[in-house]
C-alpha angles and dihedrals in degrees: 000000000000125000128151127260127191100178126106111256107222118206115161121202097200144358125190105196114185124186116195121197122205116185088187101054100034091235144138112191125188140202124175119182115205129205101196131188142174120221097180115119113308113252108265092220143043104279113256117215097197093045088056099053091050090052090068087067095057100024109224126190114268131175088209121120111251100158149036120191114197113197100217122187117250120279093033106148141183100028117194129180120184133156134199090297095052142250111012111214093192094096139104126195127192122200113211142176093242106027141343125233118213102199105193127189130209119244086220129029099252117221136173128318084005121126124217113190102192133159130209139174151141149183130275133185113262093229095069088063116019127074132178117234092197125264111022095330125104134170125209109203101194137161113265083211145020106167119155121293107239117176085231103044148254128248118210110208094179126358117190111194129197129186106188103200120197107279119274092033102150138189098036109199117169137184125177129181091235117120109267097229087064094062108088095178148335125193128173115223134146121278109204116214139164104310104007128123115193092022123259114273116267129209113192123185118176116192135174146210093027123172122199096245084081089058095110092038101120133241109211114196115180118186142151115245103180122205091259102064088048088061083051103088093032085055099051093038086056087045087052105053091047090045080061102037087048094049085046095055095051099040084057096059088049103111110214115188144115117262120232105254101225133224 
């Protein structure tokens, strides 16, 4: 059977899709980094870049990617899209009540056979996703997945999930509504950033052969976070700042001059 589709056909190789909690700043950032590709029917002839911009004018059907829509929660903030060049100017994003939308554009059309490596993310109250369970314990109810949303569809080949707790987090306990043949492995190791000591908690979850209809399934983390780990960063920030202030001073009371050679 043989019909026409002009539709990009998304397949994407990799995602790394980190999720950082910070119980200070009452924040959930995200950052998911895309290896796209199309694996529509490759162009018959070389691109041209001047054909293409006189197409916008009449429209033409094309089976190239142009845009790529991303369904945020509400109260997403400070979006941000690069690729291996840099920042890409070509997006849009629209705050609502009820969600946000995130429209990124392409820096370049991609047909067939053709691979686009890009990176988003962006920042969330920590109320839309944490609650306290009372005492130490805490639970994070977060999306497994938020690709774009594409009216044909999108293919995962291989997703690697983090989620980076606060340092000290102890006792990780997870649960997600995915179906459990798509989870390949999950381990739980320490994740070292700027300040920290010991290294935040890590929780990493690598799955295959993911479709987006998955996209709203749930990752449930539980964990105990007790009121001393919390003093742990205020208090080497403070050291920190002593240990410098200290070295400053004494440096500064260092003379440092040539003495006269008598006669």
């Amino acid at each position: 059977m043989r019909f026409e589709f002009t539709k990009p056909v998304l397949h994407v190789a990799s995602l790394s899709r980190d999720i950082e909690v910070s119980h200070w700043g009452g924040n959930v950032a995200f950052e998911e980094r895309y290896t796209l590709l199309h694996r529509g029917a490759n162009l018959s002839s070389l691109f041209n870049r001047v054909k293409w911009a006189q197409s916008a004018y009449f429209n033409p059907s094309s089976y190239a990617l142009k845009e790529m829509k991303f369904s945020l929660r509400a109260g997403s903030v400070d979006p941000y899209y690069t690729d291996t060049i840099g920042n890409v100017s070509t997006s849009r994003f629209r705050p609502g009540k009820r969600d946000a939308l995130l429209e990124a554009k392409p820096r370049y059309p991609v047909f067939g056979g053709w691979k686009y490596p890009f990176t988003i993310g962006w920042n969330s109250d920590a109320k839309s996703y944490l609650r306290r369970l009372g005492g130490e314990g805490y639970v994070l109810n977060v999306p497994f997945l938020e690709g774009p949303r594409q009216s044909e569809g999108v293919e995962y080949e291989r997703v690697t999930l983090r989620v980076l707790l606060p340092e000290g987090a102890t006792n990780i306990k997870f649960d997600t509504t995915l179906p459990a043949s798509s989870i390949v492995s999950h381990s739980v190791d320490l994740h070292k950033t700027y300040l920290d000591t010991l290294g935040r908690t890590t929780l990493t979850i690598t799955a295959s052969n993911i479709v987006d209809d998955f996209r709203d399934r749930e990752l449930i983390v539980t964990y105990n976070y007790p009121f001393t780990a919390s003093l742990r960063k205020p208090i080497v920030i403070f050291v920190s700042m002593l240990g410098v202030f200290i070295v400053a001073y004494v440096i500064g009371g260092v003379e440092v001059k040539f003495a006269s050679k008598k006669q």
